[in-house]
Backbone atoms as SQL, in Angstrom:
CREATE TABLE atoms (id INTEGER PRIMARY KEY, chain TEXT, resi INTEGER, resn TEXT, atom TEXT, x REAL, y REAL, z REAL);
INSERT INTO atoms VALUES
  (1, 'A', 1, 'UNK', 'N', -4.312, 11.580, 0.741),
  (2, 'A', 1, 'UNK', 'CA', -2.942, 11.129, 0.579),
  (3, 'A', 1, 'UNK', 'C', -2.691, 9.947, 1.508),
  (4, 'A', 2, 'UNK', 'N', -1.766, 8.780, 0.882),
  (5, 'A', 2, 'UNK', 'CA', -1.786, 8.007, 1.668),
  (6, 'A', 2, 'UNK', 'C', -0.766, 7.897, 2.404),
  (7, 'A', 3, 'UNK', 'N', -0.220, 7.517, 3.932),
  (8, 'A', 3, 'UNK', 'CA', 0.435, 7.573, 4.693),
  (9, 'A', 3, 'UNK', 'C', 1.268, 6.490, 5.240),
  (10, 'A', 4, 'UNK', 'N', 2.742, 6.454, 5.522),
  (11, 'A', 4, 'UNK', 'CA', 3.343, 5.119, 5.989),
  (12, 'A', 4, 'UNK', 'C', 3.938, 5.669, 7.241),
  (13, 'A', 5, 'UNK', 'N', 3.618, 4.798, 8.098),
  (14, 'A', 5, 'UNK', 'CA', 4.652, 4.781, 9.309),
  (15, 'A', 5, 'UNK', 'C', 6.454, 4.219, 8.983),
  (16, 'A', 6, 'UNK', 'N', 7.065, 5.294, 9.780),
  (17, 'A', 6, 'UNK', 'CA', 8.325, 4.579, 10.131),
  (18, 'A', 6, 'UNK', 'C', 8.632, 2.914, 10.006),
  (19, 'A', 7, 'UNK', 'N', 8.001, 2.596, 10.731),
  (20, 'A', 7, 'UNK', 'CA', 8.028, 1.127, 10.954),
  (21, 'A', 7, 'UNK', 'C', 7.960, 0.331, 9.584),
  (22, 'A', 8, 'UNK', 'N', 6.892, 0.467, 8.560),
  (23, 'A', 8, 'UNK', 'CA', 6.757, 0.279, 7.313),
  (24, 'A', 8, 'UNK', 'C', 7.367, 0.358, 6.361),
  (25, 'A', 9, 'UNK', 'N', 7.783, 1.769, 6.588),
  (26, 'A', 9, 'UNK', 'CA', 9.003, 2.158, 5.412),
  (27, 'A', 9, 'UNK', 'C', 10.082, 1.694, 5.472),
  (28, 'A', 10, 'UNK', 'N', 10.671, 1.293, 6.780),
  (29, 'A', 10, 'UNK', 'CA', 11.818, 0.658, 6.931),
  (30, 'A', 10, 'UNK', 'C', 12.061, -1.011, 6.476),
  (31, 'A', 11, 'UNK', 'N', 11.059, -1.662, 6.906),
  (32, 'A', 11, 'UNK', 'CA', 10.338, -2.979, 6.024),
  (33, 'A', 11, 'UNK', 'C', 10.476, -3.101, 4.531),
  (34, 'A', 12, 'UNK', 'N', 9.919, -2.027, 3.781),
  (35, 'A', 12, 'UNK', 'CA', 10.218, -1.918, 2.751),
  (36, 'A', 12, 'UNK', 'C', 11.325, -1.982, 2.227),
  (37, 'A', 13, 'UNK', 'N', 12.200, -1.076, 2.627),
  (38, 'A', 13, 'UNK', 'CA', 12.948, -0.555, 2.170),
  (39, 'A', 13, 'UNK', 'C', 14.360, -1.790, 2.415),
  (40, 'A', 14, 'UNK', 'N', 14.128, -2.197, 3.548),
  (41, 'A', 14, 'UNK', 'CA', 14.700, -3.740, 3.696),
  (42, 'A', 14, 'UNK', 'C', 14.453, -5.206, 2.438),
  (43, 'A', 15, 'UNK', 'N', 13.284, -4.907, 2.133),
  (44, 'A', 15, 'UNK', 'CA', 13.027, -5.593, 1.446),
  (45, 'A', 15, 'UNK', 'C', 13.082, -5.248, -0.251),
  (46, 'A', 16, 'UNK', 'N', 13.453, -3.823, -0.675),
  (47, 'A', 16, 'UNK', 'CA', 13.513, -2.994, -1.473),
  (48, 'A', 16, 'UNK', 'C', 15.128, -3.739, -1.892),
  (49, 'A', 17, 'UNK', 'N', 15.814, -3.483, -1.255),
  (50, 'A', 17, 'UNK', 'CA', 17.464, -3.209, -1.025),
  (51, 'A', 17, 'UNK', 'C', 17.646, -5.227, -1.904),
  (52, 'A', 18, 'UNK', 'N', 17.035, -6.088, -1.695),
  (53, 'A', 18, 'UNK', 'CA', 16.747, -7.176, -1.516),
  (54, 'A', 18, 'UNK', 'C', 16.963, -7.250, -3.768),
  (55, 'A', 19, 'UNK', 'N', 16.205, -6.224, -4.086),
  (56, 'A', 19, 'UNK', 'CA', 15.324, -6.495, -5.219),
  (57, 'A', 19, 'UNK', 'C', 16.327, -6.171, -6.386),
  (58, 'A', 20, 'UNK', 'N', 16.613, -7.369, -7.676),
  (59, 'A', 20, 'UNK', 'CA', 17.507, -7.090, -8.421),
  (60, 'A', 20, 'UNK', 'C', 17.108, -7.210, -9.960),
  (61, 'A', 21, 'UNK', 'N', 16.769, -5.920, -10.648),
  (62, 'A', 21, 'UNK', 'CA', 17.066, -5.004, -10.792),
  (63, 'A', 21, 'UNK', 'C', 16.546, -3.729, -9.410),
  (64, 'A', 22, 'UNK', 'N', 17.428, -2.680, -8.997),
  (65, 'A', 22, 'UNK', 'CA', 16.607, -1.991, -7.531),
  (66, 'A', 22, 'UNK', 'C', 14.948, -1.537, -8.643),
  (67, 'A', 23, 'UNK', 'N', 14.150, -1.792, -7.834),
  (68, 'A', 23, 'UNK', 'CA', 12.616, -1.072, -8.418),
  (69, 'A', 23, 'UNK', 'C', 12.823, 0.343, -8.072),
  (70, 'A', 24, 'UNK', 'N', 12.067, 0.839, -8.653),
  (71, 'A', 24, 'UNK', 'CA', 12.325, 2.912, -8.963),
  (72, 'A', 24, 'UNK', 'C', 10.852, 2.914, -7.987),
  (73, 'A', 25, 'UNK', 'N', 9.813, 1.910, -7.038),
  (74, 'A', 25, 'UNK', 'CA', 9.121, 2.660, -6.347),
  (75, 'A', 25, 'UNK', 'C', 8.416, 1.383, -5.461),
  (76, 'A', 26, 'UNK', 'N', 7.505, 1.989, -4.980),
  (77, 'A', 26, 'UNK', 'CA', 6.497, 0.784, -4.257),
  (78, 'A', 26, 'UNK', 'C', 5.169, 1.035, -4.983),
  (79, 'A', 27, 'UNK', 'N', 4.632, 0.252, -5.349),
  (80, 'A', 27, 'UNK', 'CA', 3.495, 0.655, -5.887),
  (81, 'A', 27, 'UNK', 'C', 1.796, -0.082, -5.002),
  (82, 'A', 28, 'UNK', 'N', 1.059, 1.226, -4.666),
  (83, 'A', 28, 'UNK', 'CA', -0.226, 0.663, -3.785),
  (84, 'A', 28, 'UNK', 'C', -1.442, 1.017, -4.498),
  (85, 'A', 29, 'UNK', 'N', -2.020, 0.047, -4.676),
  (86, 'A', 29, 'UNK', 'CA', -2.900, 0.154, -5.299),
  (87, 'A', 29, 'UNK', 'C', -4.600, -0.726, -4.347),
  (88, 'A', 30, 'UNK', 'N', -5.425, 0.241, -5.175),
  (89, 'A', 30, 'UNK', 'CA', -6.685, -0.582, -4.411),
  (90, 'A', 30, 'UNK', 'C', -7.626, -1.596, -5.843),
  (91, 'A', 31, 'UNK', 'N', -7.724, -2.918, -5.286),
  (92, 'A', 31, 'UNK', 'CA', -8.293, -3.556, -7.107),
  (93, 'A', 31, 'UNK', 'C', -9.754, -4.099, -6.529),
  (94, 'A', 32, 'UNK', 'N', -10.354, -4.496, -7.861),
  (95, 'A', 32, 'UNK', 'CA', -11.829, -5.008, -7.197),
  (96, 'A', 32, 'UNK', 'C', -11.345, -6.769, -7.057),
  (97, 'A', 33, 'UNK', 'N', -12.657, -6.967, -6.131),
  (98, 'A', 33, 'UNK', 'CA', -12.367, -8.175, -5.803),
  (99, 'A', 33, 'UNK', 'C', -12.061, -8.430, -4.338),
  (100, 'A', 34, 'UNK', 'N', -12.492, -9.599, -4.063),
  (101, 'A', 34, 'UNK', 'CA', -12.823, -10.062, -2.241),
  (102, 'A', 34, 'UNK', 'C', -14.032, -10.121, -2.344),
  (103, 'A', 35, 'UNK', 'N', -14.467, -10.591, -0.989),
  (104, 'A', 35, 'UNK', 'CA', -15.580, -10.406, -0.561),
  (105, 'A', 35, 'UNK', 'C', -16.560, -9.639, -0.429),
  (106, 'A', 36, 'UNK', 'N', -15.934, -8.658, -0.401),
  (107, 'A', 36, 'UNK', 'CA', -16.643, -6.641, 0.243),
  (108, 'A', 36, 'UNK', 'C', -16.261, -6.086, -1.239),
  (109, 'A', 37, 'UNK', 'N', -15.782, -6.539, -2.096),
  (110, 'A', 37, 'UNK', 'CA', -15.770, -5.320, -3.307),
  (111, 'A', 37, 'UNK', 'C', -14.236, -4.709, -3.688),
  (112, 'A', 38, 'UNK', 'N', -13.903, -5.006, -2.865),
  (113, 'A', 38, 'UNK', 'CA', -12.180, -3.981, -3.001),
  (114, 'A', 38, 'UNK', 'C', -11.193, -4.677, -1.707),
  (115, 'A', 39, 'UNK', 'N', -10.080, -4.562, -2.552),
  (116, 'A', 39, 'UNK', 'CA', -8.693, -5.356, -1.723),
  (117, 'A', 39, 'UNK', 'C', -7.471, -4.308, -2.057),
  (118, 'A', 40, 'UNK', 'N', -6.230, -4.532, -1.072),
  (119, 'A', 40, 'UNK', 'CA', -5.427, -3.664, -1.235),
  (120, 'A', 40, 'UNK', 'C', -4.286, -4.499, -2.116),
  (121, 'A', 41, 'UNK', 'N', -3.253, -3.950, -2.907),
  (122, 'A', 41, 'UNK', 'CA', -2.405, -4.555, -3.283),
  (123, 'A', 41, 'UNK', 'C', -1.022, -3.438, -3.345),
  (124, 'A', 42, 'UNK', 'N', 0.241, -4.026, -3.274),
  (125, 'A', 42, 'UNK', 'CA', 1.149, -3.588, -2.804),
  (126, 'A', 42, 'UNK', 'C', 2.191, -4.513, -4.099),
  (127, 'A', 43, 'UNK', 'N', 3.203, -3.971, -4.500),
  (128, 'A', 43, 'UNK', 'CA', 3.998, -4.369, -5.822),
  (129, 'A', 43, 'UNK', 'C', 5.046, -3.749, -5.902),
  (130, 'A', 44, 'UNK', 'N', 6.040, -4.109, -6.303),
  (131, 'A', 44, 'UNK', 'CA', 7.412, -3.242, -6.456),
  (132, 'A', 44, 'UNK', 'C', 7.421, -2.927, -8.155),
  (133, 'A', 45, 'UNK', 'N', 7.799, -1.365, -8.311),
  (134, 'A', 45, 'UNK', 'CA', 7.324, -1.201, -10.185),
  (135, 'A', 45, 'UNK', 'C', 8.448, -0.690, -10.437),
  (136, 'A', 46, 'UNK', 'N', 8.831, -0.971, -11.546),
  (137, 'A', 46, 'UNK', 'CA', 10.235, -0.770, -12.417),
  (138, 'A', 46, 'UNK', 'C', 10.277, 0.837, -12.943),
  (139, 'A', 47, 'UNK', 'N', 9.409, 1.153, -13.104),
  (140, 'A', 47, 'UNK', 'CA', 8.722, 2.501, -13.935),
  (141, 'A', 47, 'UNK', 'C', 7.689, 3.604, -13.255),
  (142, 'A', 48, 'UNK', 'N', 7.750, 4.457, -13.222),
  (143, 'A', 48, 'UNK', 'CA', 6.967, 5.715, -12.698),
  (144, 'A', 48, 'UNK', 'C', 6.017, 5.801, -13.916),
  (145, 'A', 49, 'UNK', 'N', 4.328, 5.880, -13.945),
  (146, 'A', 49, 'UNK', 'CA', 3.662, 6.002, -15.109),
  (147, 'A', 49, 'UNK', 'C', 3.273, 7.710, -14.978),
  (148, 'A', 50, 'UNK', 'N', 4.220, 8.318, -15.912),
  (149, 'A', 50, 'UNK', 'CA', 3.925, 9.754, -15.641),
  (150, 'A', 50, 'UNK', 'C', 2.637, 10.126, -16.063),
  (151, 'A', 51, 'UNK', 'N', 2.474, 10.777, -15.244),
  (152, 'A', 51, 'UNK', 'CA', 1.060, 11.966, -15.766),
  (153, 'A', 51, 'UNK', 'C', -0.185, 10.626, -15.172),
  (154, 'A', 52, 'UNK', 'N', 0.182, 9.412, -15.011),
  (155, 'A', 52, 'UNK', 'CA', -0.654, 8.678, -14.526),
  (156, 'A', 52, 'UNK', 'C', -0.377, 8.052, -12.916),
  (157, 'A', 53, 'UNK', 'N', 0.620, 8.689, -12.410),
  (158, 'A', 53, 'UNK', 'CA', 1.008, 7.956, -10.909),
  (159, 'A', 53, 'UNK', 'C', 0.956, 9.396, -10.172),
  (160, 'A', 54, 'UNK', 'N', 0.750, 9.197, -8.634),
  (161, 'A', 54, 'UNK', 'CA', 0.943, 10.421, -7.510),
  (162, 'A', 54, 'UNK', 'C', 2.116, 9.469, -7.089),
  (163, 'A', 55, 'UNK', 'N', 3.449, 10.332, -6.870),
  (164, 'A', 55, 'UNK', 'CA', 4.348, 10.366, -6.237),
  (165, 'A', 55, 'UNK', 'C', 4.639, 10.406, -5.078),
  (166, 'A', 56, 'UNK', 'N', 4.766, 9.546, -3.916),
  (167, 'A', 56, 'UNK', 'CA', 4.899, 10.083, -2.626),
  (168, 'A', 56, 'UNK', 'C', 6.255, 9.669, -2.391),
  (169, 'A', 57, 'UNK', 'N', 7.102, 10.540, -1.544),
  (170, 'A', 57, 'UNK', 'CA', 8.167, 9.958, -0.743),
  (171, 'A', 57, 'UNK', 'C', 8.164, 9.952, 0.856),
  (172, 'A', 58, 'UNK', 'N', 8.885, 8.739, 1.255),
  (173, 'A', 58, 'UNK', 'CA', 9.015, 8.546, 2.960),
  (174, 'A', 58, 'UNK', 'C', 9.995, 8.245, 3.070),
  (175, 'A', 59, 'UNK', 'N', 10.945, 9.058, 3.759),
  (176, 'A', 59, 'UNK', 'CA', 12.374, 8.786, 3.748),
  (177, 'A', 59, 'UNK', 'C', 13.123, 8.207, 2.873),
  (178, 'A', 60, 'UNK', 'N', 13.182, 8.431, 1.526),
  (179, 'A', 60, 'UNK', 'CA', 13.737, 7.631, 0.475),
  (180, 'A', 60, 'UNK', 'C', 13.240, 6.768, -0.131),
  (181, 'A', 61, 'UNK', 'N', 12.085, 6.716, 0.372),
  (182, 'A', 61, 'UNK', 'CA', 11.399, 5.497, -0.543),
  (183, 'A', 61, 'UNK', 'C', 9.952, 6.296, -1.067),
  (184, 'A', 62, 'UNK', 'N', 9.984, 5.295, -2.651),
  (185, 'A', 62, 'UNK', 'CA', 8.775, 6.609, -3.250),
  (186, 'A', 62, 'UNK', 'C', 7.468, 5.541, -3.178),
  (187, 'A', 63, 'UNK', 'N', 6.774, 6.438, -3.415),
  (188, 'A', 63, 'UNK', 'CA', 5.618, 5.171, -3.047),
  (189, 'A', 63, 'UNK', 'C', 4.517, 5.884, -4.320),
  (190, 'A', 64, 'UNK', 'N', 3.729, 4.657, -5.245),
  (191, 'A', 64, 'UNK', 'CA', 3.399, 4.898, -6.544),
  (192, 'A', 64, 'UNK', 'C', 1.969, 4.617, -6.210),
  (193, 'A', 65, 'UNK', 'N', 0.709, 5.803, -6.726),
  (194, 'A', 65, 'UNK', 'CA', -0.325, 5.722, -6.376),
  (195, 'A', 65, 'UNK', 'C', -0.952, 6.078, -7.477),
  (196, 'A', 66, 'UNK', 'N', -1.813, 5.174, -8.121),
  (197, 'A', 66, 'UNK', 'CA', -2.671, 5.204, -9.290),
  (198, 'A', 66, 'UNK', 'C', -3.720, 6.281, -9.024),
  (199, 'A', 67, 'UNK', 'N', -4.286, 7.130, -10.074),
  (200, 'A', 67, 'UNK', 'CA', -5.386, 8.574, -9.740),
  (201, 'A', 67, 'UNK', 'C', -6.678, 7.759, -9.400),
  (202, 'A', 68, 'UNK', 'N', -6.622, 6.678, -9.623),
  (203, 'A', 68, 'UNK', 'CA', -7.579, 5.700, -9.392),
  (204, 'A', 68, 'UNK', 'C', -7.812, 5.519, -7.947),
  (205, 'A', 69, 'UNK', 'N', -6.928, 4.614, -7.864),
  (206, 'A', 69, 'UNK', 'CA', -6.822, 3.947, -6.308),
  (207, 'A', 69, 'UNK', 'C', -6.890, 4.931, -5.215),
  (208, 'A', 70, 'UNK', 'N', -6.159, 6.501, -5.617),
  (209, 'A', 70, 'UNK', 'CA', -5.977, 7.510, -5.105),
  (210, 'A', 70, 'UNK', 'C', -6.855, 7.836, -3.862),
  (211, 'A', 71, 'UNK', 'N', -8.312, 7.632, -4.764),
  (212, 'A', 71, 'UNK', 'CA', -9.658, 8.165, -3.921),
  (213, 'A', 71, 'UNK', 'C', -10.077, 7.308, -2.931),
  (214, 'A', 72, 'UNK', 'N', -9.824, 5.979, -3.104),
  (215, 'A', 72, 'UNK', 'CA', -10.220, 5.080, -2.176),
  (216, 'A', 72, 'UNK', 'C', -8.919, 4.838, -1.211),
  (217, 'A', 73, 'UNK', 'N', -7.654, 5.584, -1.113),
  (218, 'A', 73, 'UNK', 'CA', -6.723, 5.780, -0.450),
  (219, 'A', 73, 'UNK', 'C', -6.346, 6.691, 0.524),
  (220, 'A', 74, 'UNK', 'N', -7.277, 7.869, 0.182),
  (221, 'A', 74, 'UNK', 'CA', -6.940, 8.727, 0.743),
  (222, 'A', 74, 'UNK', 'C', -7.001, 8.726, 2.125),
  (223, 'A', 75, 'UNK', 'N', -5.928, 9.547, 2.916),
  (224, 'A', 75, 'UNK', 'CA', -6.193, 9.288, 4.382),
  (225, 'A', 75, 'UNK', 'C', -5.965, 7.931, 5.052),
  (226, 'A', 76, 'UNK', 'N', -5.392, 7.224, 4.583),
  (227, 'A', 76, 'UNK', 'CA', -5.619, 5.813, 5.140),
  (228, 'A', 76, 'UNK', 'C', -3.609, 5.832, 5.633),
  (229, 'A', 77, 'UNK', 'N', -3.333, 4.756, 6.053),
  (230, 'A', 77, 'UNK', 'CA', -2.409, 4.797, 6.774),
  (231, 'A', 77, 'UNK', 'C', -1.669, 3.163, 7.174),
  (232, 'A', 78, 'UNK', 'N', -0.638, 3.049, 6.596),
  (233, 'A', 78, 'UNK', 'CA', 0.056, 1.632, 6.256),
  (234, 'A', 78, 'UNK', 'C', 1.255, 1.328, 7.490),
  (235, 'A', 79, 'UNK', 'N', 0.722, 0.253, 7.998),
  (236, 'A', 79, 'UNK', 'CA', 1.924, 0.057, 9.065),
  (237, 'A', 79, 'UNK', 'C', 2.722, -1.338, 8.710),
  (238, 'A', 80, 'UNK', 'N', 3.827, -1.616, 9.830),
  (239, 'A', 80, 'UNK', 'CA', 3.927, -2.921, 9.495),
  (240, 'A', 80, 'UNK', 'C', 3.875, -3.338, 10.925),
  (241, 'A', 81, 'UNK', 'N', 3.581, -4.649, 10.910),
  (242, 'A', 81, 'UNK', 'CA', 3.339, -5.455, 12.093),
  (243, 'A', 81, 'UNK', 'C', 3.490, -6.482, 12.497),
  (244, 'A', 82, 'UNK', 'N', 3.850, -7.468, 13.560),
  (245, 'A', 82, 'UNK', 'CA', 4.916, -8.334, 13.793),
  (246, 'A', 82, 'UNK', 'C', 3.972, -8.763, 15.596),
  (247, 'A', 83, 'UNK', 'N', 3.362, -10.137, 15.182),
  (248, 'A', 83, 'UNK', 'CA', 2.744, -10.464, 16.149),
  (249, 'A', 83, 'UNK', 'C', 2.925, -11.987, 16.347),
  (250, 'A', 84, 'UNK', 'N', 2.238, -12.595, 17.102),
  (251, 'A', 84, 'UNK', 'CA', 2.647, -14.298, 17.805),
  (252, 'A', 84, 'UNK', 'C', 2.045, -14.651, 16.138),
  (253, 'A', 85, 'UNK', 'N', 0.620, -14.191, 15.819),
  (254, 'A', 85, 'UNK', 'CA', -0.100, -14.771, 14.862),
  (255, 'A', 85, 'UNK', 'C', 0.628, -15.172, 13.162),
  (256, 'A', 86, 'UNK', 'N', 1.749, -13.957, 13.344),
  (257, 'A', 86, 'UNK', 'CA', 2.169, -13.496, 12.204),
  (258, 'A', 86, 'UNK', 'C', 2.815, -12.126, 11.971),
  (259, 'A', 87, 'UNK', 'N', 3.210, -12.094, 10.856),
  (260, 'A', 87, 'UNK', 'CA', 3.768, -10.488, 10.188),
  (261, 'A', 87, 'UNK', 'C', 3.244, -10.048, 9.210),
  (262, 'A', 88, 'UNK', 'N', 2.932, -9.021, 9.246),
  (263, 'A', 88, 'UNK', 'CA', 2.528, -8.114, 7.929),
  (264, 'A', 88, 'UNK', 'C', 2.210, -6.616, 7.582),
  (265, 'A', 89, 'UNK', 'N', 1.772, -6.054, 6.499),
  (266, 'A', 89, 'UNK', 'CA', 1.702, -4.642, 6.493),
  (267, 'A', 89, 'UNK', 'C', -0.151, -4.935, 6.844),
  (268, 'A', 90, 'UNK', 'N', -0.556, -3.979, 7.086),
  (269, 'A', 90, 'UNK', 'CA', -1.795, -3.288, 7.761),
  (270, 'A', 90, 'UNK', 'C', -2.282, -2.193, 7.322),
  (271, 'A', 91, 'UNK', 'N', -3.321, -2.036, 6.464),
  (272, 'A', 91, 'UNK', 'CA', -4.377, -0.446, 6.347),
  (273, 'A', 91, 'UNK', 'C', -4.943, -0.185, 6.942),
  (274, 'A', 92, 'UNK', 'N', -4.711, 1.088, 7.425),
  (275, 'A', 92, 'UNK', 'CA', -6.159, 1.663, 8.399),
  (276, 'A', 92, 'UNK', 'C', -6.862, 2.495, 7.911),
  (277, 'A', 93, 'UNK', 'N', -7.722, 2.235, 7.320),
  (278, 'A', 93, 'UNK', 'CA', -8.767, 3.403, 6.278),
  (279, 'A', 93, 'UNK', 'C', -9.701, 3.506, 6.868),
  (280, 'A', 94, 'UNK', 'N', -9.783, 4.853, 7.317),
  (281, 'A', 94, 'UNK', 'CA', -10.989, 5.638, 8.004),
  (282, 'A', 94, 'UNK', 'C', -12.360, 5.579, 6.889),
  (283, 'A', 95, 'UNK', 'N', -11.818, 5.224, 5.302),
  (284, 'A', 95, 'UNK', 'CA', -13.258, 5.329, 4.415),
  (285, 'A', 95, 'UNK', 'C', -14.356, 3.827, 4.798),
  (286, 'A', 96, 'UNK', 'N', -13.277, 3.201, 5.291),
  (287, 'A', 96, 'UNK', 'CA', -14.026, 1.994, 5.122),
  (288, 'A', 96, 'UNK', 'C', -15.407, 1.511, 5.345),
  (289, 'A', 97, 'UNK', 'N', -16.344, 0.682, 4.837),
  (290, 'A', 97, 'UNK', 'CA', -17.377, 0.938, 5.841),
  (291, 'A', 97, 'UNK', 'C', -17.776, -0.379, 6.112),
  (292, 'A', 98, 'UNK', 'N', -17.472, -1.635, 5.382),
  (293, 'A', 98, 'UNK', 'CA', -17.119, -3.108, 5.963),
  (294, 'A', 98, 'UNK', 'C', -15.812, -3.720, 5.140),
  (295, 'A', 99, 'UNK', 'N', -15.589, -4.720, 6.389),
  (296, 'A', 99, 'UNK', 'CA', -14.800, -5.638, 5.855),
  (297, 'A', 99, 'UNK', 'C', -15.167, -6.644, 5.743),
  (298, 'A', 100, 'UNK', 'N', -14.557, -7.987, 4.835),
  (299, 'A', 100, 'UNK', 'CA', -15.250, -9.548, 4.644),
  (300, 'A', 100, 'UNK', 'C', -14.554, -10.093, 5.880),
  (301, 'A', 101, 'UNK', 'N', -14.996, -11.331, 6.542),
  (302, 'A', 101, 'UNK', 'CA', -14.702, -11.931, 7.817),
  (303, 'A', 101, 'UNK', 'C', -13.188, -12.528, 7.843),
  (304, 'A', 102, 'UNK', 'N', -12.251, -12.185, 6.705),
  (305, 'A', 102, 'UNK', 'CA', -11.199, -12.605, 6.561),
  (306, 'A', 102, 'UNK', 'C', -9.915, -11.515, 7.151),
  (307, 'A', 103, 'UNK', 'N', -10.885, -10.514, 6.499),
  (308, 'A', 103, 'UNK', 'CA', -9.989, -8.925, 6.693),
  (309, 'A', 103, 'UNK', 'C', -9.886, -8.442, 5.766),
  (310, 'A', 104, 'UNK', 'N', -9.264, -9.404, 4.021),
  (311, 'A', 104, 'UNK', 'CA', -8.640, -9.213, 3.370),
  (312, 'A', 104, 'UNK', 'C', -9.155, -8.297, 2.428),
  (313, 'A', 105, 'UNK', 'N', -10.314, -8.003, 2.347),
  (314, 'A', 105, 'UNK', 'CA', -10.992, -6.949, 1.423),
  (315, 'A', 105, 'UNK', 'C', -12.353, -6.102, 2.242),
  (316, 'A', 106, 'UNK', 'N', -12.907, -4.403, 1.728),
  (317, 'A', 106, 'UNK', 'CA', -13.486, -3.818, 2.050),
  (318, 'A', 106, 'UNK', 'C', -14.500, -3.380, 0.932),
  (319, 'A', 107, 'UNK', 'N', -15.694, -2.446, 1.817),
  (320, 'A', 107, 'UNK', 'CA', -16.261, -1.854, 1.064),
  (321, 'A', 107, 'UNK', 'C', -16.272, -0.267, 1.388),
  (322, 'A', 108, 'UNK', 'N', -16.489, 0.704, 0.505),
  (323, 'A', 108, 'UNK', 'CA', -16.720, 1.861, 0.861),
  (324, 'A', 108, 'UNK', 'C', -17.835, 2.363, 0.768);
């Protein structure tokens, strides 16, 4: 199952509030492609794909996880972050087993 910090969800959800028509979720997904094989992607979705999405909620905000992406998600853990370099959300996936020299994609 995948996991958001406080910090994240609130980001979102800032940026959720933003979105017109409101989106019914966050959607995280893992796609092929990068360097290493696999990249994360993050989307706001209009629609819940039943019987095809895992449902998560974090304080009001639902978060949409393909049965797919699921496995290469599991356990991993989404922050947000705010540094001299920059801002952004962050995965920490314990599956990982490289990343490309960019960051932006892994392998398992």
């Amino acid at each position: 199952m995948v996991q958001i910090t406080p910090v994240a969800v609130n980001k979102v959800k800032e940026i959720l509030s933003q979105q017109t028509p409101v989106p019914a979720g966050l959607r995280v997904a893992v796609v092929g492609g990068g360097c290493s094989g696999f990249s994360y992607r993050m989307a706001f979705e209009s629609q819940v794909n039943e019987g095809a999405d895992n449902v998560y909620e974090f304080d009001g905000l639902r978060v949409l996880v393909d049965q797919m992406s699921e496995m290469y998600l599991d356990g991993v853990s989404i922050d947000y972050i705010e540094t001299l370099e920059g801002a952004g959300f962050k995965f920490n996936n314990p599956n990982v087993k490289s990343t490309c020299g960019c960051g932006s994609s892994f392998s398992v």
